[in-house]
One Martini backbone bead per residue (centre of mass of N, CA, C, O) as a GRO file, in nm:
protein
  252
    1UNK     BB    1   0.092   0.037   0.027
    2UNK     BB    2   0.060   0.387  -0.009
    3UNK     BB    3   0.202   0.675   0.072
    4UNK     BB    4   0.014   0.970   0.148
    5UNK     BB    5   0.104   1.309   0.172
    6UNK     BB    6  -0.052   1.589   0.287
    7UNK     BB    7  -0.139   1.881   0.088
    8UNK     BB    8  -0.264   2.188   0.197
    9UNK     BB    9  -0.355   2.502   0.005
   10UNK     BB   10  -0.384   2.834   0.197
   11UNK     BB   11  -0.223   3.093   0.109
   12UNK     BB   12   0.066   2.942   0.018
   13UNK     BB   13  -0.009   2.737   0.251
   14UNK     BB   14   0.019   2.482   0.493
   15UNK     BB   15  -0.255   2.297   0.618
   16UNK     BB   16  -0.538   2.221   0.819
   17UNK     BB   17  -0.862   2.055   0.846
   18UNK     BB   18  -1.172   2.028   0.988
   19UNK     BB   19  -1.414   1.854   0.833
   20UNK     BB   20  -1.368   2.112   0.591
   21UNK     BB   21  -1.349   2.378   0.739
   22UNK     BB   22  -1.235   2.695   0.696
   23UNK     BB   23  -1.274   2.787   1.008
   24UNK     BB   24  -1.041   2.514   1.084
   25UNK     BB   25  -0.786   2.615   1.082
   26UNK     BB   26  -0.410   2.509   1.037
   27UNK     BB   27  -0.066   2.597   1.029
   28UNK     BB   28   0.225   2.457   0.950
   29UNK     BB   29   0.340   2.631   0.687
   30UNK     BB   30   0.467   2.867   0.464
   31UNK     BB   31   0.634   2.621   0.316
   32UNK     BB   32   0.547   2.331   0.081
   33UNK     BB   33   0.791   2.279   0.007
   34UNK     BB   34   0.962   2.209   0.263
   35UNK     BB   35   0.774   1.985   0.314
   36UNK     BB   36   0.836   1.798   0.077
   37UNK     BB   37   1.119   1.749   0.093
   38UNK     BB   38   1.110   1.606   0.363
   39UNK     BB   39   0.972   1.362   0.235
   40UNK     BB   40   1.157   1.296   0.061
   41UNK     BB   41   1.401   1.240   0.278
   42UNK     BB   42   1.189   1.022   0.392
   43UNK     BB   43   1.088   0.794   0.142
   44UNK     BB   44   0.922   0.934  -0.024
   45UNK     BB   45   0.720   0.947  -0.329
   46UNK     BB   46   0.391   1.039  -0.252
   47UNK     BB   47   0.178   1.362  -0.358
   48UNK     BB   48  -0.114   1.522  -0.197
   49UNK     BB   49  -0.241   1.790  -0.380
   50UNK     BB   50  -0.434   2.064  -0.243
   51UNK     BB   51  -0.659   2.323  -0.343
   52UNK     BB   52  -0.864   2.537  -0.154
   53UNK     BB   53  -0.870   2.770  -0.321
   54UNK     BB   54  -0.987   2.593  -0.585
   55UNK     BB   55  -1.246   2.445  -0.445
   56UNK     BB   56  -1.392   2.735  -0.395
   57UNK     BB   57  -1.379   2.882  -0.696
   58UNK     BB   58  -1.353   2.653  -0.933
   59UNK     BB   59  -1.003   2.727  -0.988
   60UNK     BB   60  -0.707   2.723  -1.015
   61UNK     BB   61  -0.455   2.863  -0.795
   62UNK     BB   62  -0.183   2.645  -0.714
   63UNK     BB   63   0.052   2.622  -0.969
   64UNK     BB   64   0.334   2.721  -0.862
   65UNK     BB   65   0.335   2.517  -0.604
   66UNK     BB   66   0.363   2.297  -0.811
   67UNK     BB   67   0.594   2.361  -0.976
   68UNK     BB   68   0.808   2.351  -0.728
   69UNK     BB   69   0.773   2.055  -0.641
   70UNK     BB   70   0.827   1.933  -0.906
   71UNK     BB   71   1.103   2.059  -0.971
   72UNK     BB   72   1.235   2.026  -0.652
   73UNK     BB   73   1.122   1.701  -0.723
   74UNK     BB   74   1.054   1.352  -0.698
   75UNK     BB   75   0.749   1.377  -0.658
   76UNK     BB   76   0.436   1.216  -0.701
   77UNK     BB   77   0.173   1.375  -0.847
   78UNK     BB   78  -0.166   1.464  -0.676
   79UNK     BB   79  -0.402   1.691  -0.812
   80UNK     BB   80  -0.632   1.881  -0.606
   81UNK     BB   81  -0.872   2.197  -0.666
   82UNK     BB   82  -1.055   2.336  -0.908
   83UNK     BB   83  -1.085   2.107  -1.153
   84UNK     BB   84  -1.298   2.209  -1.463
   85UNK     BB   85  -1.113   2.250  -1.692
   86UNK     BB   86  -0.888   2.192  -2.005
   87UNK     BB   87  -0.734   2.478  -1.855
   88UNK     BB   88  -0.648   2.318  -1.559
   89UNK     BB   89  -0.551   2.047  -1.672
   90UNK     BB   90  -0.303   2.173  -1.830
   91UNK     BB   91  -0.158   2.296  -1.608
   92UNK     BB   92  -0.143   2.080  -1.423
   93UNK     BB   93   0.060   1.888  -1.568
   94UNK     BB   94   0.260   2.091  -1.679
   95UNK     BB   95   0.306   2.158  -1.376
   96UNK     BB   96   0.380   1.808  -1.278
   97UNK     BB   97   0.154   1.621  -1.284
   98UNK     BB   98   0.057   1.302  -1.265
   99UNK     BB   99  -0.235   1.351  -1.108
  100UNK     BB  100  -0.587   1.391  -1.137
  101UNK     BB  101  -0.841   1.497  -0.883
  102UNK     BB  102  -1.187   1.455  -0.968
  103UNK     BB  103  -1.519   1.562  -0.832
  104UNK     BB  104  -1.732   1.807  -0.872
  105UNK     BB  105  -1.732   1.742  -1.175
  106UNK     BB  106  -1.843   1.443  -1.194
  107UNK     BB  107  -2.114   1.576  -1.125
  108UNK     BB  108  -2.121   1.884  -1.303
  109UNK     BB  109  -1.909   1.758  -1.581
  110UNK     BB  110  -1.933   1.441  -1.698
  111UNK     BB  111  -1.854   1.453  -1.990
  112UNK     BB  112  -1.576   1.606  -1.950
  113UNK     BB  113  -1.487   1.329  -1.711
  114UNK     BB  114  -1.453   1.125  -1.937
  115UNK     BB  115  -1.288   1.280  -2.163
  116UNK     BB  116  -1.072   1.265  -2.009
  117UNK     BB  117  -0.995   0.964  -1.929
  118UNK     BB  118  -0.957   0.895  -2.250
  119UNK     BB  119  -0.714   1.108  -2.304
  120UNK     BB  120  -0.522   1.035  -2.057
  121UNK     BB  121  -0.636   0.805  -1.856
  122UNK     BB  122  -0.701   0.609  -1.589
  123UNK     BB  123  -0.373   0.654  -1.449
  124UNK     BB  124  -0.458   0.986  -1.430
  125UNK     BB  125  -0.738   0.954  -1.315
  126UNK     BB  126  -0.921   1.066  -1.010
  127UNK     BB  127  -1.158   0.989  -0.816
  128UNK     BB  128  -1.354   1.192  -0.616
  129UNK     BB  129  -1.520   1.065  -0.305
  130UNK     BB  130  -1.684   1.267  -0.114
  131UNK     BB  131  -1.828   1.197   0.230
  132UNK     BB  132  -2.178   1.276   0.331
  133UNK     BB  133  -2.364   1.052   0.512
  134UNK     BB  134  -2.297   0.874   0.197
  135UNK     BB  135  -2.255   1.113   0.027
  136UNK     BB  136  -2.166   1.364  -0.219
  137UNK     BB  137  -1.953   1.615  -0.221
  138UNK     BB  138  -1.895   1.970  -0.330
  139UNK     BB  139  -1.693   2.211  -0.325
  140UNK     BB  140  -1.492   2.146  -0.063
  141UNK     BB  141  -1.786   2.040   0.095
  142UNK     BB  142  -2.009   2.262   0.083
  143UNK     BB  143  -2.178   2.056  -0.110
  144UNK     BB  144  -2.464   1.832  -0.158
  145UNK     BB  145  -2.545   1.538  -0.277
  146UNK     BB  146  -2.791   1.254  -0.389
  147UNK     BB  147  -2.540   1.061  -0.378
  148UNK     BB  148  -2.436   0.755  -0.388
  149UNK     BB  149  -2.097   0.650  -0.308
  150UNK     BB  150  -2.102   0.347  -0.431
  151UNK     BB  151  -2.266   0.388  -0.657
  152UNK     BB  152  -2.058   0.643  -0.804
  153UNK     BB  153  -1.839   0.467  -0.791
  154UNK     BB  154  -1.966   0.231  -1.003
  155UNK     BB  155  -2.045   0.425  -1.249
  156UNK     BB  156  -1.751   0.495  -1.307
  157UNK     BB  157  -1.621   0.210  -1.340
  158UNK     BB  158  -1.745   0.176  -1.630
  159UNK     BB  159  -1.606   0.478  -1.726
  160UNK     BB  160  -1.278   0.401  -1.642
  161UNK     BB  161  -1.241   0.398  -1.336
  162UNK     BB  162  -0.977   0.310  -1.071
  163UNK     BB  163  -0.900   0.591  -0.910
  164UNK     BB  164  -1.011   0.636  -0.558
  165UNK     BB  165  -1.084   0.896  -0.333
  166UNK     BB  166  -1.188   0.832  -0.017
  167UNK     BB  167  -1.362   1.068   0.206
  168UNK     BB  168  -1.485   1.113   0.531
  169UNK     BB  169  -1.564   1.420   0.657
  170UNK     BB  170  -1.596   1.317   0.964
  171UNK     BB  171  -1.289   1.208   1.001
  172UNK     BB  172  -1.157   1.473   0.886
  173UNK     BB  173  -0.944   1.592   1.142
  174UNK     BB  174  -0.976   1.418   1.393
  175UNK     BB  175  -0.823   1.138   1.496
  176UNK     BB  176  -1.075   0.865   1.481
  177UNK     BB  177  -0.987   0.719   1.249
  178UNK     BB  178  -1.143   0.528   0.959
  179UNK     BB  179  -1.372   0.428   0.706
  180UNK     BB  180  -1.406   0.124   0.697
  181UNK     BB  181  -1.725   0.034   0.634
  182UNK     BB  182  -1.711   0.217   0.359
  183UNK     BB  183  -1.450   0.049   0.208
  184UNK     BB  184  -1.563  -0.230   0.246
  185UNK     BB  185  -1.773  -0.154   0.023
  186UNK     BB  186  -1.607  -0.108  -0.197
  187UNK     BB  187  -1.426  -0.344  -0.164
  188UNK     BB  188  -1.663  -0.539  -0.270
  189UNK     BB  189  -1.664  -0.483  -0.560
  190UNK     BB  190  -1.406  -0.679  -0.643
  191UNK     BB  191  -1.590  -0.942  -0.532
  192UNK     BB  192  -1.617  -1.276  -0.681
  193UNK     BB  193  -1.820  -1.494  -0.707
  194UNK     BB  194  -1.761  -1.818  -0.679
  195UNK     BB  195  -1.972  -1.977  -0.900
  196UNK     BB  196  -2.150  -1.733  -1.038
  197UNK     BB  197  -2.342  -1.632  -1.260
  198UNK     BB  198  -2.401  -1.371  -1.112
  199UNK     BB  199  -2.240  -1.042  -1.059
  200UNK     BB  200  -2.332  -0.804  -0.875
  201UNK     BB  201  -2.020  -0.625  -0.879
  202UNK     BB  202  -1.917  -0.539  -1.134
  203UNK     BB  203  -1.591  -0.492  -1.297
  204UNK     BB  204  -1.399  -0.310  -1.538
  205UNK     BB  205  -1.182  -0.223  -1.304
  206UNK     BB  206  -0.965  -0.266  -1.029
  207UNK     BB  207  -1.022  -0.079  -0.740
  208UNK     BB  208  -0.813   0.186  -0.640
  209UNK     BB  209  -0.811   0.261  -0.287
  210UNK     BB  210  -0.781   0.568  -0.120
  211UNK     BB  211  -0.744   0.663   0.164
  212UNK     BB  212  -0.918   0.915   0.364
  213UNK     BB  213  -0.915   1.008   0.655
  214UNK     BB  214  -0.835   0.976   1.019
  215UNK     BB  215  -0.525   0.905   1.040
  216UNK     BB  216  -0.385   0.865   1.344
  217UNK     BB  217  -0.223   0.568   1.339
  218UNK     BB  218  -0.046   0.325   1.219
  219UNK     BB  219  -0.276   0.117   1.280
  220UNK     BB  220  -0.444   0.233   1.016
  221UNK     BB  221  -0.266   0.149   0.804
  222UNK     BB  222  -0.240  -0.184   0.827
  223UNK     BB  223  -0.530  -0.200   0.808
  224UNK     BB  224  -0.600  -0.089   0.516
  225UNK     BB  225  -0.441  -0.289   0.387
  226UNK     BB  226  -0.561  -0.549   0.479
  227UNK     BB  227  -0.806  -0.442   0.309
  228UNK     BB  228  -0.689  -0.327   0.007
  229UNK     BB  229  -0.587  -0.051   0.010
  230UNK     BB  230  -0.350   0.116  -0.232
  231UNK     BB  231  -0.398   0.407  -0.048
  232UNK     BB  232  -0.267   0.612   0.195
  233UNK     BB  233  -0.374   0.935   0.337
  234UNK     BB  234  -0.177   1.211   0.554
  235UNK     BB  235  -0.197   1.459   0.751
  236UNK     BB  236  -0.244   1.518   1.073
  237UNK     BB  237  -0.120   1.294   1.227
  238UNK     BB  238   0.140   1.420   1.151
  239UNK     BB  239   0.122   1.706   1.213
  240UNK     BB  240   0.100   1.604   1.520
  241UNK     BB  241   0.264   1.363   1.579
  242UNK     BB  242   0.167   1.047   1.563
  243UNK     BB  243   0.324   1.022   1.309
  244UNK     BB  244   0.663   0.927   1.221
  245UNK     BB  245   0.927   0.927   1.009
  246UNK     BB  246   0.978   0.655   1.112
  247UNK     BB  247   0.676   0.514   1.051
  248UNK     BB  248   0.699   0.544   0.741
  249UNK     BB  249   0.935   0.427   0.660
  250UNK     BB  250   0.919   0.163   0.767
  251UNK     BB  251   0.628   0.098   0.590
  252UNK     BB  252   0.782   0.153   0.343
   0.00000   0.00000   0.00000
Protein backbone atom coordinates (compact mmCIF):
# COMPACT_ATOMS: atom_id res chain seq x y z
CA UNK A 1 0.00 0.00 0.00
CA UNK A 2 1.33 3.15 -0.66
CA UNK A 3 1.86 5.96 1.84
CA UNK A 4 0.63 9.27 0.59
CA UNK A 5 1.06 12.56 2.43
CA UNK A 6 -1.09 15.55 2.08
CA UNK A 7 -0.54 18.99 1.70
CA UNK A 8 -3.12 21.41 1.28
CA UNK A 9 -2.94 24.63 -0.03
CA UNK A 10 -4.34 27.64 1.80
CA UNK A 11 -3.21 31.72 0.77
CA UNK A 12 0.43 29.81 -0.33
CA UNK A 13 0.38 28.09 3.15
CA UNK A 14 0.46 24.62 4.04
CA UNK A 15 -2.57 24.25 6.23
CA UNK A 16 -4.98 21.69 7.57
CA UNK A 17 -8.71 21.57 8.48
CA UNK A 18 -11.27 19.85 10.90
CA UNK A 19 -13.74 17.98 8.73
CA UNK A 20 -13.41 20.28 5.94
CA UNK A 21 -14.41 23.65 7.45
CA UNK A 22 -12.50 26.42 6.45
CA UNK A 23 -13.00 28.59 9.70
CA UNK A 24 -11.13 25.56 11.53
CA UNK A 25 -7.90 26.30 9.70
CA UNK A 26 -4.45 25.52 11.39
CA UNK A 27 -1.37 26.74 9.24
CA UNK A 28 1.93 24.15 9.61
CA UNK A 29 4.06 25.79 7.11
CA UNK A 30 4.54 28.75 5.22
CA UNK A 31 6.40 27.29 3.06
CA UNK A 32 4.34 24.00 1.08
CA UNK A 33 8.47 22.64 -0.81
CA UNK A 34 9.97 23.02 2.58
CA UNK A 35 8.17 20.55 3.55
CA UNK A 36 7.63 18.40 0.77
CA UNK A 37 11.25 18.46 0.54
CA UNK A 38 11.20 16.76 4.17
CA UNK A 39 8.95 14.11 3.30
CA UNK A 40 11.31 13.38 0.35
CA UNK A 41 13.98 13.10 2.41
CA UNK A 42 12.79 10.34 4.52
CA UNK A 43 11.78 7.83 1.35
CA UNK A 44 8.26 9.26 0.53
CA UNK A 45 7.55 8.79 -2.70
CA UNK A 46 4.11 9.69 -3.29
CA UNK A 47 2.45 13.27 -2.98
CA UNK A 48 -1.26 14.53 -2.26
CA UNK A 49 -1.41 18.16 -3.11
CA UNK A 50 -4.82 20.02 -2.90
CA UNK A 51 -5.81 23.75 -3.94
CA UNK A 52 -7.84 24.46 -1.36
CA UNK A 53 -8.36 27.83 -2.99
CA UNK A 54 -9.33 26.05 -6.00
CA UNK A 55 -11.63 23.82 -4.57
CA UNK A 56 -13.41 27.04 -3.08
CA UNK A 57 -13.28 29.05 -6.31
CA UNK A 58 -14.04 26.12 -9.04
CA UNK A 59 -11.04 27.32 -10.69
CA UNK A 60 -7.06 26.27 -9.95
CA UNK A 61 -5.23 28.41 -7.90
CA UNK A 62 -1.80 27.13 -6.91
CA UNK A 63 -0.18 25.55 -9.77
CA UNK A 64 3.21 27.96 -9.06
CA UNK A 65 3.17 25.74 -5.70
CA UNK A 66 2.51 22.47 -8.05
CA UNK A 67 4.89 23.53 -10.47
CA UNK A 68 7.91 24.09 -7.52
CA UNK A 69 7.47 21.22 -5.79
CA UNK A 70 7.03 19.41 -8.99
CA UNK A 71 10.26 20.97 -10.04
CA UNK A 72 12.37 20.83 -7.06
CA UNK A 73 11.86 17.20 -6.09
CA UNK A 74 10.99 13.78 -7.54
CA UNK A 75 8.16 13.66 -5.79
CA UNK A 76 4.98 11.53 -7.80
CA UNK A 77 2.30 14.22 -7.62
CA UNK A 78 -1.83 14.03 -7.31
CA UNK A 79 -3.56 17.34 -7.63
CA UNK A 80 -6.66 18.08 -6.47
CA UNK A 81 -8.67 21.48 -6.49
CA UNK A 82 -10.25 23.52 -8.61
CA UNK A 83 -9.53 21.10 -12.00
CA UNK A 84 -12.57 22.32 -13.53
CA UNK A 85 -11.82 23.09 -17.27
CA UNK A 86 -9.62 21.28 -20.00
CA UNK A 87 -7.24 24.61 -19.44
CA UNK A 88 -7.35 23.66 -15.52
CA UNK A 89 -6.46 20.26 -16.55
CA UNK A 90 -3.68 21.08 -19.24
CA UNK A 91 -2.11 23.72 -16.63
CA UNK A 92 -2.18 21.30 -13.67
CA UNK A 93 0.03 18.18 -15.92
CA UNK A 94 1.99 21.30 -17.43
CA UNK A 95 2.72 21.86 -13.94
CA UNK A 96 4.08 18.56 -13.33
CA UNK A 97 1.32 16.52 -11.89
CA UNK A 98 1.83 12.87 -12.49
CA UNK A 99 -2.25 12.70 -11.70
CA UNK A 100 -5.03 14.77 -11.07
CA UNK A 101 -8.18 14.18 -9.00
CA UNK A 102 -11.49 15.50 -9.82
CA UNK A 103 -14.98 15.19 -7.83
CA UNK A 104 -17.12 18.40 -8.06
CA UNK A 105 -16.55 17.86 -11.57
CA UNK A 106 -17.78 14.36 -11.83
CA UNK A 107 -20.78 15.52 -10.50
CA UNK A 108 -21.58 18.61 -12.07
CA UNK A 109 -20.31 17.87 -16.17
CA UNK A 110 -20.00 14.22 -16.13
CA UNK A 111 -19.22 14.38 -19.65
CA UNK A 112 -16.03 16.72 -19.45
CA UNK A 113 -14.71 14.04 -17.03
CA UNK A 114 -15.16 11.30 -18.75
CA UNK A 115 -13.68 12.78 -21.86
CA UNK A 116 -10.66 13.73 -19.42
CA UNK A 117 -10.33 10.05 -18.62
CA UNK A 118 -10.63 8.67 -22.62
CA UNK A 119 -8.02 11.41 -23.12
CA UNK A 120 -5.35 11.40 -20.50
CA UNK A 121 -5.68 7.38 -19.25
CA UNK A 122 -7.47 5.67 -16.28
CA UNK A 123 -3.80 5.75 -14.41
CA UNK A 124 -4.05 9.53 -14.61
CA UNK A 125 -7.17 10.42 -13.81
CA UNK A 126 -8.88 10.04 -10.25
CA UNK A 127 -12.37 10.40 -9.05
CA UNK A 128 -12.37 12.34 -5.94
CA UNK A 129 -15.19 10.78 -4.10
CA UNK A 130 -15.63 12.50 -0.99
CA UNK A 131 -18.40 10.95 1.39
CA UNK A 132 -21.30 13.25 4.25
CA UNK A 133 -23.47 11.06 5.53
CA UNK A 134 -22.92 8.09 2.75
CA UNK A 135 -23.47 10.90 0.07
CA UNK A 136 -21.15 12.84 -2.20
CA UNK A 137 -20.59 16.51 -1.55
CA UNK A 138 -18.87 18.75 -4.11
CA UNK A 139 -17.36 21.94 -4.15
CA UNK A 140 -14.65 21.52 -1.05
CA UNK A 141 -17.20 19.89 0.64
CA UNK A 142 -19.60 23.31 0.81
CA UNK A 143 -22.30 21.57 -0.95
CA UNK A 144 -24.00 18.06 -0.75
CA UNK A 145 -25.65 16.18 -3.69
CA UNK A 146 -28.16 13.24 -3.76
CA UNK A 147 -25.38 10.78 -4.93
CA UNK A 148 -24.83 7.24 -2.82
CA UNK A 149 -21.37 7.51 -2.43
CA UNK A 150 -20.89 3.40 -3.41
CA UNK A 151 -23.49 3.49 -6.34
CA UNK A 152 -21.52 7.16 -7.84
CA UNK A 153 -17.96 5.20 -7.42
CA UNK A 154 -19.68 1.93 -9.18
CA UNK A 155 -21.09 4.16 -11.63
CA UNK A 156 -17.57 5.87 -12.76
CA UNK A 157 -15.54 2.59 -12.73
CA UNK A 158 -17.81 1.38 -15.58
CA UNK A 159 -17.04 4.68 -17.14
CA UNK A 160 -12.96 3.47 -17.04
CA UNK A 161 -12.15 5.18 -13.65
CA UNK A 162 -9.39 2.83 -11.57
CA UNK A 163 -8.26 5.18 -9.21
CA UNK A 164 -10.52 6.18 -6.11
CA UNK A 165 -9.58 9.04 -3.70
CA UNK A 166 -12.73 8.46 -1.17
CA UNK A 167 -12.59 10.92 2.12
CA UNK A 168 -15.36 10.62 4.72
CA UNK A 169 -15.54 14.48 5.93
CA UNK A 170 -16.85 13.54 9.53
CA UNK A 171 -13.66 11.27 9.71
CA UNK A 172 -11.28 14.07 8.09
CA UNK A 173 -9.04 16.21 10.55
CA UNK A 174 -10.74 14.16 13.57
CA UNK A 175 -7.81 11.82 14.68
CA UNK A 176 -10.58 9.27 15.32
CA UNK A 177 -9.26 6.16 13.17
CA UNK A 178 -10.77 5.58 8.86
CA UNK A 179 -14.15 5.22 7.46
CA UNK A 180 -13.36 1.63 7.42
CA UNK A 181 -16.92 -0.17 6.99
CA UNK A 182 -17.32 2.84 4.00
CA UNK A 183 -14.26 1.30 2.23
CA UNK A 184 -15.31 -2.31 3.09
CA UNK A 185 -18.34 -1.48 0.96
CA UNK A 186 -16.64 -0.22 -1.75
CA UNK A 187 -13.90 -2.72 -1.89
CA UNK A 188 -16.75 -5.30 -1.65
CA UNK A 189 -17.38 -4.07 -5.56
CA UNK A 190 -13.84 -5.97 -6.20
CA UNK A 191 -14.74 -9.58 -4.78
CA UNK A 192 -16.36 -11.73 -7.47
CA UNK A 193 -18.48 -15.11 -5.64
CA UNK A 194 -16.87 -18.17 -7.40
CA UNK A 195 -19.13 -19.84 -9.48
CA UNK A 196 -21.67 -17.78 -9.40
CA UNK A 197 -23.85 -17.35 -11.86
CA UNK A 198 -24.02 -14.13 -11.86
CA UNK A 199 -21.50 -10.67 -10.37
CA UNK A 200 -23.52 -8.74 -8.35
CA UNK A 201 -21.02 -5.84 -8.23
CA UNK A 202 -19.28 -6.47 -11.79
CA UNK A 203 -16.25 -3.85 -12.03
CA UNK A 204 -14.85 -2.88 -15.47
CA UNK A 205 -11.41 -1.82 -13.82
CA UNK A 206 -10.30 -3.25 -10.58
CA UNK A 207 -10.64 -0.24 -7.82
CA UNK A 208 -7.56 0.94 -6.32
CA UNK A 209 -8.91 2.64 -3.52
CA UNK A 210 -7.08 4.98 -1.43
CA UNK A 211 -8.21 6.32 1.54
CA UNK A 212 -8.29 9.72 3.02
CA UNK A 213 -9.26 11.21 6.62
CA UNK A 214 -9.17 9.66 10.17
CA UNK A 215 -5.34 8.30 9.97
CA UNK A 216 -4.70 8.82 13.67
CA UNK A 217 -1.69 6.29 14.25
CA UNK A 218 0.48 3.83 12.01
CA UNK A 219 -2.00 0.79 13.10
CA UNK A 220 -4.69 2.54 10.90
CA UNK A 221 -2.12 2.12 8.16
CA UNK A 222 -1.72 -1.54 8.81
CA UNK A 223 -5.69 -2.28 9.12
CA UNK A 224 -6.34 -0.73 5.82
CA UNK A 225 -3.43 -2.46 3.63
CA UNK A 226 -4.71 -5.10 5.24
CA UNK A 227 -8.22 -4.29 4.22
CA UNK A 228 -6.81 -4.21 0.46
CA UNK A 229 -7.06 -0.61 -0.08
CA UNK A 230 -4.44 0.47 -2.92
CA UNK A 231 -3.03 3.71 -0.77
CA UNK A 232 -3.94 5.51 2.30
CA UNK A 233 -3.37 9.36 2.62
CA UNK A 234 -1.71 11.09 5.90
CA UNK A 235 -2.20 14.21 6.58
CA UNK A 236 -3.49 15.64 10.80
CA UNK A 237 -1.68 12.80 12.01
CA UNK A 238 2.08 13.09 10.95
CA UNK A 239 1.41 17.16 11.33
CA UNK A 240 0.82 16.55 14.69
CA UNK A 241 3.04 14.29 15.59
CA UNK A 242 0.52 10.81 15.85
CA UNK A 243 2.52 9.16 13.27
CA UNK A 244 7.14 10.09 13.24
CA UNK A 245 9.00 10.02 9.89
CA UNK A 246 10.51 7.05 11.57
CA UNK A 247 6.93 5.05 11.42
CA UNK A 248 6.33 6.35 7.97
CA UNK A 249 9.80 5.29 6.49
CA UNK A 250 9.43 1.73 8.70
CA UNK A 251 6.41 1.41 6.79
CA UNK A 252 7.18 2.55 3.50
Amino acid sequence: MRIIPAIDIIDGKCVRLSQGDYNQKTVYNEDPLEVAKEFEANGIIHLHLVDLDGAKSSHVVNWKILERIASQTGLQIDFGGGVKTDEDINVVFESGAKQVTGGSIAVKDAARFEGWISNYGSDKIILGADAKDGMIATHGWLESSELEVVSFITEWNKKGIEYIICTDIAKDGMLAGASYELYEKILELNKHSEGAKEIPHQVRNEIKLIASGGVAVVDDLHRLREMGCEGAIVGKAFYEGRISFKELREFV
